[in-house]
C-alpha positions in Angstrom: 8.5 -16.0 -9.7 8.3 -13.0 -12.1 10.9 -10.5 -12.2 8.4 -8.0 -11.6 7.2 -9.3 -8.6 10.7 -9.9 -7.1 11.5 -6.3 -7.7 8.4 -4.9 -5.8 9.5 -6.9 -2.5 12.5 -4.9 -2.6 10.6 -2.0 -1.8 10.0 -2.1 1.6 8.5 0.5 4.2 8.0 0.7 8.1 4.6 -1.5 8.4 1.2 -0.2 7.9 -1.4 -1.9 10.0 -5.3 -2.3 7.8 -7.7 -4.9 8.5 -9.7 -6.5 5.8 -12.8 -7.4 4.8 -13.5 -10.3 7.9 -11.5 -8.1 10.7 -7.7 -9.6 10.5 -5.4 -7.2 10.7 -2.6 -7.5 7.7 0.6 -5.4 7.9 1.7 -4.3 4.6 5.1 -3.8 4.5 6.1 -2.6 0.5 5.5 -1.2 -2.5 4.6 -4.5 -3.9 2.1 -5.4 -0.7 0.4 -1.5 -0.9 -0.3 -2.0 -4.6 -2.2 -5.9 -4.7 -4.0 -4.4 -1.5 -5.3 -1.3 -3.8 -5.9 -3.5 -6.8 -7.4 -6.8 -4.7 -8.5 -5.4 -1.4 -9.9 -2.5 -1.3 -13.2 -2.3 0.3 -13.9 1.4 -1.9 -13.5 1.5 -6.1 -13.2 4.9 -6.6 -12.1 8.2 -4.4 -9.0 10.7 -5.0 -6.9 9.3 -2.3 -7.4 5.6 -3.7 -6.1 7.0 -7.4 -3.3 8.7 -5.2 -2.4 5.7 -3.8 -2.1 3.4 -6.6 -0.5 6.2 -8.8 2.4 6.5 -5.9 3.3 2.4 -6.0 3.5 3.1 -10.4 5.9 6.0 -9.3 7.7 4.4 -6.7 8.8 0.7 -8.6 9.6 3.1 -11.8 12.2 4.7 -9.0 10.1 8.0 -9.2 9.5 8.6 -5.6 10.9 6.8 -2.5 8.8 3.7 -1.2 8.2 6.1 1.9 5.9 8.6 -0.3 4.2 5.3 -1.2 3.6 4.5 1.9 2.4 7.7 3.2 -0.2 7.6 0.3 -1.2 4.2 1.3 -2.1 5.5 4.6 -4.0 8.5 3.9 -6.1 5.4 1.5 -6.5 3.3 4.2 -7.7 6.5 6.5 -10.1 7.2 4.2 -11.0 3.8 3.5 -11.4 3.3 7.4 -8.9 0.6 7.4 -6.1 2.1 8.7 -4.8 0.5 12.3 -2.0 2.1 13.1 1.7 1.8 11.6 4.5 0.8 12.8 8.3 0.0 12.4 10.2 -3.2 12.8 
């Protein structure tokens, strides 16, 4: 496994519930998980909250920002994305 991706799991957050494309739900769970989800999933290309989000997982694995302000961006994303389930901590 690349380094890269190793680090990115270690940059966990309380779980964000989204669903995808077919209706699963998914809880995301990191920094690493929030930014494929932007990249790969993403049922929107373009909006100021989907920049946002994406810009906060850069910040956040560069050690700019805590994985929470990550996470909070990944929300307000999947709100706007209507996507969002609901979030919650295990």
């Amino acid at each position: 496994m690349c380094r890269a991706l190793m680090r990115m799991r270690k940059f966990s957050f309380p779980f964000v519930t989204v669903t995808d494309q077919f209706g699963e739900v998914k809880n995301i769970g990191s920094v690493g998980e929030a930014a494929v989800w932007l990249v790969a999933h993403w049922p929107i290309t373009s909006s100021e909250k989907l920049t946002a989000a994406k810009q906060a997982c850069l910040d956040a694995l560069d050690g700019k920002v805590a994985s929470t302000t990550c996470r909070d961006a990944f929300v307000e994303a999947a709100k706007e994305a209507r996507i969002y389930v609901t979030h919650k901590q295990h």
